[in-house]
C-alpha positions as CSV (number, residue, x, y, z in Angstrom):
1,X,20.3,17.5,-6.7
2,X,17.9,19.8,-9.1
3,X,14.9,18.3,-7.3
4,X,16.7,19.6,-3.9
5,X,17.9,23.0,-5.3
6,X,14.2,23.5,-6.8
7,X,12.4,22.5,-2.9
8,X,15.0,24.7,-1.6
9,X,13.7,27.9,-3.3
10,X,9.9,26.7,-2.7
11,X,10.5,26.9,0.9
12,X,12.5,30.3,1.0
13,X,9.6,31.6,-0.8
14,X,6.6,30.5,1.7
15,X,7.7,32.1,5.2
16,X,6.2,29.4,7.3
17,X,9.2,27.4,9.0
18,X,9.1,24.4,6.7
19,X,9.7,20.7,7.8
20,X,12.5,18.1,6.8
21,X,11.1,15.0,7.1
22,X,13.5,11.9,6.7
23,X,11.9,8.3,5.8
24,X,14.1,5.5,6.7
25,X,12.8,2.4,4.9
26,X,14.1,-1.4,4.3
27,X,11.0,-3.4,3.5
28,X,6.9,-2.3,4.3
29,X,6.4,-1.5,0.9
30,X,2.9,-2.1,1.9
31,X,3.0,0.8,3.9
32,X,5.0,3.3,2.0
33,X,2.3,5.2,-0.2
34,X,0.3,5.6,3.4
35,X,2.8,6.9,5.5
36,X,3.6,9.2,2.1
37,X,0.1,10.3,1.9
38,X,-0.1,10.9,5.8
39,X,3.1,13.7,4.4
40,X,1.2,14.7,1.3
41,X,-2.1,16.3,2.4
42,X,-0.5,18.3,5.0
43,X,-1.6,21.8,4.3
44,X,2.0,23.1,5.7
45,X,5.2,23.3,3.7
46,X,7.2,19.8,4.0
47,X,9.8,18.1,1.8
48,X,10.7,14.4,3.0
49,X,13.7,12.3,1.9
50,X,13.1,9.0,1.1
51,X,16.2,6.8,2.1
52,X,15.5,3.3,0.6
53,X,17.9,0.1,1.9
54,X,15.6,-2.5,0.1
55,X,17.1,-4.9,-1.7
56,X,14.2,-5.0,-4.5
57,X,12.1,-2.1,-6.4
58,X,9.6,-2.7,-4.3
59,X,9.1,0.6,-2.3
60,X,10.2,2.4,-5.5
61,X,7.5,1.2,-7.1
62,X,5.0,2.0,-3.8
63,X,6.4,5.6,-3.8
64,X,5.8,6.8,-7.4
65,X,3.5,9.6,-7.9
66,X,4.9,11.5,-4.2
67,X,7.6,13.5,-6.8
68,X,6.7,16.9,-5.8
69,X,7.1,15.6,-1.8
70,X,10.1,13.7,-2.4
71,X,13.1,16.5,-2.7
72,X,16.0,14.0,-2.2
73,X,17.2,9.7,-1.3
74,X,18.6,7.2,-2.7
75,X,18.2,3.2,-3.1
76,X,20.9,1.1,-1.9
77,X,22.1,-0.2,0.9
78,X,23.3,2.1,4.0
79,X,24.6,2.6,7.6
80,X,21.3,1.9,9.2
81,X,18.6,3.5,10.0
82,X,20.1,6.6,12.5
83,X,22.6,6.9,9.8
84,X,19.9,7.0,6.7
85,X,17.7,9.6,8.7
86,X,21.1,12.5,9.4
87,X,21.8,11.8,5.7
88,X,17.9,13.1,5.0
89,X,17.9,15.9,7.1
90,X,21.4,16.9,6.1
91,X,20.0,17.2,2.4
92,X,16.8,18.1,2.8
93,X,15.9,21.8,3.2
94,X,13.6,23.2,6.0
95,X,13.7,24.5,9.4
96,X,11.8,21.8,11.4
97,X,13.3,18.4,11.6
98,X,11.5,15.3,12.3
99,X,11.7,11.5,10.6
100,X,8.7,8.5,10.0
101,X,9.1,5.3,9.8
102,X,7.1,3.8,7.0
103,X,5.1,1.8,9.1
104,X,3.8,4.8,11.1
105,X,1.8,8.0,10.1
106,X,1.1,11.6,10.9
107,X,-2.4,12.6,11.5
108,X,-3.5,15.4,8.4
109,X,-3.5,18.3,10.2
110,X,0.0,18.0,12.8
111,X,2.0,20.0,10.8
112,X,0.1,22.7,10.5
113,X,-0.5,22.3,14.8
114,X,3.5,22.0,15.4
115,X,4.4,24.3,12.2
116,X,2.1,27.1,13.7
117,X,3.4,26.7,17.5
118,X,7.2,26.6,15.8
119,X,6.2,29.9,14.2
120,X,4.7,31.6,17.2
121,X,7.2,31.3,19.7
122,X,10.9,31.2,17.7
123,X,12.4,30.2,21.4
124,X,10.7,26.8,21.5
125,X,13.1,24.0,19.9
126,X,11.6,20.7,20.5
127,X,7.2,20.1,20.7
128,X,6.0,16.9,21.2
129,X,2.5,15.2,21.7
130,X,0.3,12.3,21.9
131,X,1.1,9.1,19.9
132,X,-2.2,6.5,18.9
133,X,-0.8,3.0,18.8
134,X,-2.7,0.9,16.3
135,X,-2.6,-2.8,15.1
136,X,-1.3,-3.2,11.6
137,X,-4.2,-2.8,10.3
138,X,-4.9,0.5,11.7
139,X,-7.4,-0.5,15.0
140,X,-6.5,1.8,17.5
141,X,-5.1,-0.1,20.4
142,X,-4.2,2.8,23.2
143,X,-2.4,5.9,23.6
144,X,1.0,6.0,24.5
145,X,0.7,5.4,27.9
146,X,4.4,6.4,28.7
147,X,4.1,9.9,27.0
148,X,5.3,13.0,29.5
149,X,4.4,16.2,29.4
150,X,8.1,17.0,31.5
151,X,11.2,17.0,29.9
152,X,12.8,16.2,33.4
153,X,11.2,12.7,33.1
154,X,13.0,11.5,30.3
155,X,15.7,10.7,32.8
156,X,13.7,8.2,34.1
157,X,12.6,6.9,30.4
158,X,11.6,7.3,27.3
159,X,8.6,9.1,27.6
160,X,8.4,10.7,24.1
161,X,7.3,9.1,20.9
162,X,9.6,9.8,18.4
163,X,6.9,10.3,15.3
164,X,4.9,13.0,17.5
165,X,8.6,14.9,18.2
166,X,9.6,17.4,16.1
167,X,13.1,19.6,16.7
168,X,14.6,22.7,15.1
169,X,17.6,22.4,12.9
170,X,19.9,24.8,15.1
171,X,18.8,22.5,18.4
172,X,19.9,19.6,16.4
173,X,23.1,21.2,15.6
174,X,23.9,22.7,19.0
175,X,23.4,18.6,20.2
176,X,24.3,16.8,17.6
177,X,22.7,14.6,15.3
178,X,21.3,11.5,15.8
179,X,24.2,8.3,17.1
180,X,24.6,6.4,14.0
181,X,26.4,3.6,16.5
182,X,23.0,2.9,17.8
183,X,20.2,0.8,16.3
184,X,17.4,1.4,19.2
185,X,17.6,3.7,21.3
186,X,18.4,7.1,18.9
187,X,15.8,8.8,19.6
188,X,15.9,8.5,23.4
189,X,19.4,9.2,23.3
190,X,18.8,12.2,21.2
191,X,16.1,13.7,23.3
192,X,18.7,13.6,26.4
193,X,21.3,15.2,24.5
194,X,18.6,18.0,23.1
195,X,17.5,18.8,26.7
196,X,21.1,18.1,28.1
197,X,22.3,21.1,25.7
198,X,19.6,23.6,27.1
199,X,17.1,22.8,24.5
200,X,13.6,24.5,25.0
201,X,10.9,21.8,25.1
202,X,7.0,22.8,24.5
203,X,4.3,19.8,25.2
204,X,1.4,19.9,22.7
205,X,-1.7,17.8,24.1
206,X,-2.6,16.2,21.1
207,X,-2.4,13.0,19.5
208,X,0.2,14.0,16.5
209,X,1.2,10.2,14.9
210,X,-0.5,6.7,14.9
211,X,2.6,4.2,15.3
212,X,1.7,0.1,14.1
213,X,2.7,-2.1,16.4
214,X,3.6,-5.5,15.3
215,X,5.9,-8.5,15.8
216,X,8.4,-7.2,13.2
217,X,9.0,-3.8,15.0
218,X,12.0,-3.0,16.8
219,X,10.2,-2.4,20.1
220,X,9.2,-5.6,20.3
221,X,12.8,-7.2,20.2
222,X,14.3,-8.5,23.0
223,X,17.8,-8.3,21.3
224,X,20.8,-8.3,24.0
225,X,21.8,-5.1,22.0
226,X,18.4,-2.9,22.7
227,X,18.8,-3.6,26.8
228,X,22.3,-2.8,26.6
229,X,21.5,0.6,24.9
230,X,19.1,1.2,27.3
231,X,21.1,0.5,29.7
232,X,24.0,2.5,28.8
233,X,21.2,5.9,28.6
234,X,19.4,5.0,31.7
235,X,23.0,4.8,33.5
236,X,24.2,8.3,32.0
237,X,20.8,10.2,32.9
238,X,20.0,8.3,36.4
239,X,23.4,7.3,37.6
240,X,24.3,3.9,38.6
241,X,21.8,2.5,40.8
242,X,19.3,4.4,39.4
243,X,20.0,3.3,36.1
244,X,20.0,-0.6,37.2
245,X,16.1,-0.3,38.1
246,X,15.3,1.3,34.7
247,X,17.1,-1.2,32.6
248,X,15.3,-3.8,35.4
249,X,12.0,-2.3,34.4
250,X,12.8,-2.5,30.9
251,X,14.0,-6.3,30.9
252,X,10.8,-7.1,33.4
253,X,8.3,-6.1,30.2
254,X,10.0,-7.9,27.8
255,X,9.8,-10.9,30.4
256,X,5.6,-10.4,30.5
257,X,5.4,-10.9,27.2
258,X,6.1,-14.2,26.6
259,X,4.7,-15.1,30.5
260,X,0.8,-15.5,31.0
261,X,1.7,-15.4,34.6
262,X,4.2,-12.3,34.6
263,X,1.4,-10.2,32.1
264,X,-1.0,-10.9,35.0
265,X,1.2,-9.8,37.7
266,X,1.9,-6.9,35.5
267,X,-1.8,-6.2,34.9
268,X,-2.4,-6.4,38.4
269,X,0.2,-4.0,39.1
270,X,-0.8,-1.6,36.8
271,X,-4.1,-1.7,38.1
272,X,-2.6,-0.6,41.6
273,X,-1.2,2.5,40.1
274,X,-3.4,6.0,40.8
275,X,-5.2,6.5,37.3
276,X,-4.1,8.5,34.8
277,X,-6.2,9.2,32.3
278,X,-5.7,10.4,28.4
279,X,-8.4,11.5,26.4
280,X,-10.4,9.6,29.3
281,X,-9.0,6.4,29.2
282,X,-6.9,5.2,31.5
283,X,-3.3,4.4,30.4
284,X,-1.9,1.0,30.6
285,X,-5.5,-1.1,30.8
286,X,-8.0,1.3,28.5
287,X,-10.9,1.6,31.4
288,X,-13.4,4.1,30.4
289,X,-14.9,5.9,33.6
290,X,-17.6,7.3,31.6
291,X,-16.7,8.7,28.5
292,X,-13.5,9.2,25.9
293,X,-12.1,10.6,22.9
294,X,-10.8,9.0,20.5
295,X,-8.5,9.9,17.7
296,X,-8.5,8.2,14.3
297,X,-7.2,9.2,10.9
298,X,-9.0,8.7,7.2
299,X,-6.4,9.1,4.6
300,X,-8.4,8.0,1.6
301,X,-10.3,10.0,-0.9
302,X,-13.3,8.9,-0.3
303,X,-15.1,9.5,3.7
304,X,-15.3,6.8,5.9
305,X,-19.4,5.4,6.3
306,X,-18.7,3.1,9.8
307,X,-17.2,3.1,13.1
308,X,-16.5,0.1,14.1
309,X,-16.0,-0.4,18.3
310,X,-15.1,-3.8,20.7
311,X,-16.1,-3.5,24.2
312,X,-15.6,-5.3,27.7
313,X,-19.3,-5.5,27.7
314,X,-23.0,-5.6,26.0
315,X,-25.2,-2.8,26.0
316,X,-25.9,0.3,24.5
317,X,-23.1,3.0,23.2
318,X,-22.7,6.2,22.2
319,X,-20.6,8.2,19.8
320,X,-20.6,11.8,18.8
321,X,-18.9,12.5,15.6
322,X,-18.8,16.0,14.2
323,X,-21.7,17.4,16.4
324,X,-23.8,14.4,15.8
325,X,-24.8,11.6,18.1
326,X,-25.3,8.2,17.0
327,X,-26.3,4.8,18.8
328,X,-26.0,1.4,18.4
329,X,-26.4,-1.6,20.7
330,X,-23.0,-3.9,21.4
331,X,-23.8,-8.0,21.1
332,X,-22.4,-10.5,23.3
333,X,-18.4,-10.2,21.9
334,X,-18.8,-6.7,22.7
335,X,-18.6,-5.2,19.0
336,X,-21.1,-2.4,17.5
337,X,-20.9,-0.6,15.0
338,X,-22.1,2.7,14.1
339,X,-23.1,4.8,10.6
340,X,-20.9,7.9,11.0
341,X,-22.4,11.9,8.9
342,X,-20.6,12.6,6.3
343,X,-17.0,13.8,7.2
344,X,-14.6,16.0,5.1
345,X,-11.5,14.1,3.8
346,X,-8.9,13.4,4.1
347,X,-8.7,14.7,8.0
348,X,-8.7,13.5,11.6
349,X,-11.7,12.0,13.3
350,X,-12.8,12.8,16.6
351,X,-15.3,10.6,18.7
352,X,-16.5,10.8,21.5
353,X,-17.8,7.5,23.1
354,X,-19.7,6.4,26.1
355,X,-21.9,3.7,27.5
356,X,-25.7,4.9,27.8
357,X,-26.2,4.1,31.0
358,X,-22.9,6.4,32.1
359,X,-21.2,3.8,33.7
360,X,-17.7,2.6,33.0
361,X,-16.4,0.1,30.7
362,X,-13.0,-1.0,28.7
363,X,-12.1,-0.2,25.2
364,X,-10.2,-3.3,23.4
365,X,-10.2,-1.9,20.0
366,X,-11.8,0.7,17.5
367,X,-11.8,1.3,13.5
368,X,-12.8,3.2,10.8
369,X,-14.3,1.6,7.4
370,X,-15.1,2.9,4.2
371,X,-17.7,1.4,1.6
């Protein structure tokens, strides 16, 4: 409770609106002291809660040495996860409200982007932004190819990644906090409720997390209990029939997954679709029309010395990385790599990337690698 009273005072006396950041974890110690660090080297005032279910010392162990980030948690077993993250934000102090799982990160410098948007316009109550999905090893995969820049169309879905949203305490309070009866779908719900109470929404174009996906995380379940949640929102926001077709589409990607056939239908439906492009590359199949940008985040001390990239195709690439152009020629699998300047630490890197001949081409993966 000191620790608390002590963070409390810090942020009364810095008059940035600080953030309260809430860290449900059971298990991923692995991940812990990144998704800490991603909190740490933000130059913006932030105090997290670390609210630990694991039934070992394991993520105690992964999160000594964050002290002066940590301003309250526990470690023992809980209500689940929409129940562990009100707990944090109901003891944590600051202004700005927001939770990470601790398989996901921030990129360095979002909370000074949100913090300083926050700041300048006091009406706004929600801003959200880009998401980078990544493997679990960090390769960037795509963007978030459902992300909205329209409130209104989180009636049709969740189009809002919940590590790149970011709410005020008094919207919070005005909607309520998060449904501890639900296990998928809380922060879906929640954004209904936020824009259902009148909440004021700003869209931030900007990649502002990097989300793992994996075989473990709840998005890839197909547990009865995630459609049925879905179901129930998509019902409430769309009306019956309406509703039906959402939980339909829902239930139809699940399907794909474990279908060759139905992920080649899908592919070939997606392909149909008019483009729509982030960052230049088209969302859903990651076509390049002739260049992108990509967003990638270096946590560690020391700078990054490679890019790594995997194409569709041989040839010769391009990337420009903090003013500076580099080339290198792709093989027959499609993978080049590149030596990158030197680049300032920890931070987010920008690249931009092309074929040299201009035409187009398909991004499968990208990474960054140190020495």
């Amino acid at each position: 409770m000191l620790r608390a009273m002590n963070a409390a005072a810090e942020t009364r006396a810095d008059p940035r609106p600080a953030f309260a950041v809430s860290l449900p974890v059971y298990g991923y110690a692995e991940c812990v002291a990144e998704a800490l660090t991603s909190l740490a080297v933000q130059d913006w005032p932030v105090r997290a809660a670390l609210l630990d279910a694991t039934p070992d010392q394991s993520v105690q162990v992964a999160s000594r040495g964050f002290e002066d980030l940590l301003a309250w948690g526990y470690h023992h077993a809980d209500g689940g996860q929409s129940a562990a993250i009100n707990a944090g934000w109901r003891n944590l102090p600051g202004e700005i409200l927001a939770w990470l799982n601790a398989d996901d990160l921030l990129f360095p410098d979002t909370l000074p982007l949100v913090g300083a948007l926050f700041a300048a316009h006091p009406e706004i109550d929600v801003v959200w932004g880009h998401a980078v999905h990544v493997t679990f090893d960090g390769r960037f995969v795509e963007y978030f190819p459902a992300v909205s820049s329209r409130p209104e169309d989180l009636r049709r879905g969740c189009t809002i990644a919940q590590p790149s949203c970011f709410v005020r305490r008094r919207a919070i309070e005005k909607a309520g906090f998060l449904d501890e009866a639900r296990h998928y779908t809380m922060d879906w719900d929640l954004w209904c409720r936020l824009l259902e109470s009148g909440a004021r929404f700003r869209f931030l174009d900007r990649p502002l997390s990097l989300v793992r996906l994996h075989g473990d995380s709840k998005t890839a379940s197909g547990a009865s209990r995630r459609f049925a949640e879905i179901a129930e929102i998509a019902r409430r926001q769309a009306g019956p029939l309406a509703g039906r077709l959402v939980e339909w589409r829902f239930r139809a990607g699940h399907l794909a997954e474990g279908s060759a056939l139905l992920r080649l239908i899908r592919g070939a439906t997606r392909a149909l679709r008019p483009a729509r492009r982030l960052f230049g590359i088209d969302a859903w199949t990651n076509r390049v029309q002739d260049s992108c940008v990509l967003h990638l985040a270096w946590l560690r001390p020391a700078p990054p010395i490679r890019l790594m990239l995997r194409a569709d195709r041989p040839g010769a690439y391009r990337a420009t990385v903090a003013g500076r152009l580099v080339e290198g020629v792709a093989e027959a699998d499609g993978a080049v790599g590149f030596a990158l300047p030197p680049l300032p630490v920890p931070g987010r890197i920008e690249i931009g990337l092309a074929r040299a001949d201009g035409t187009a081409w398909r991004l499968s993966s990208a990474w960054l690698e140190g020495g």
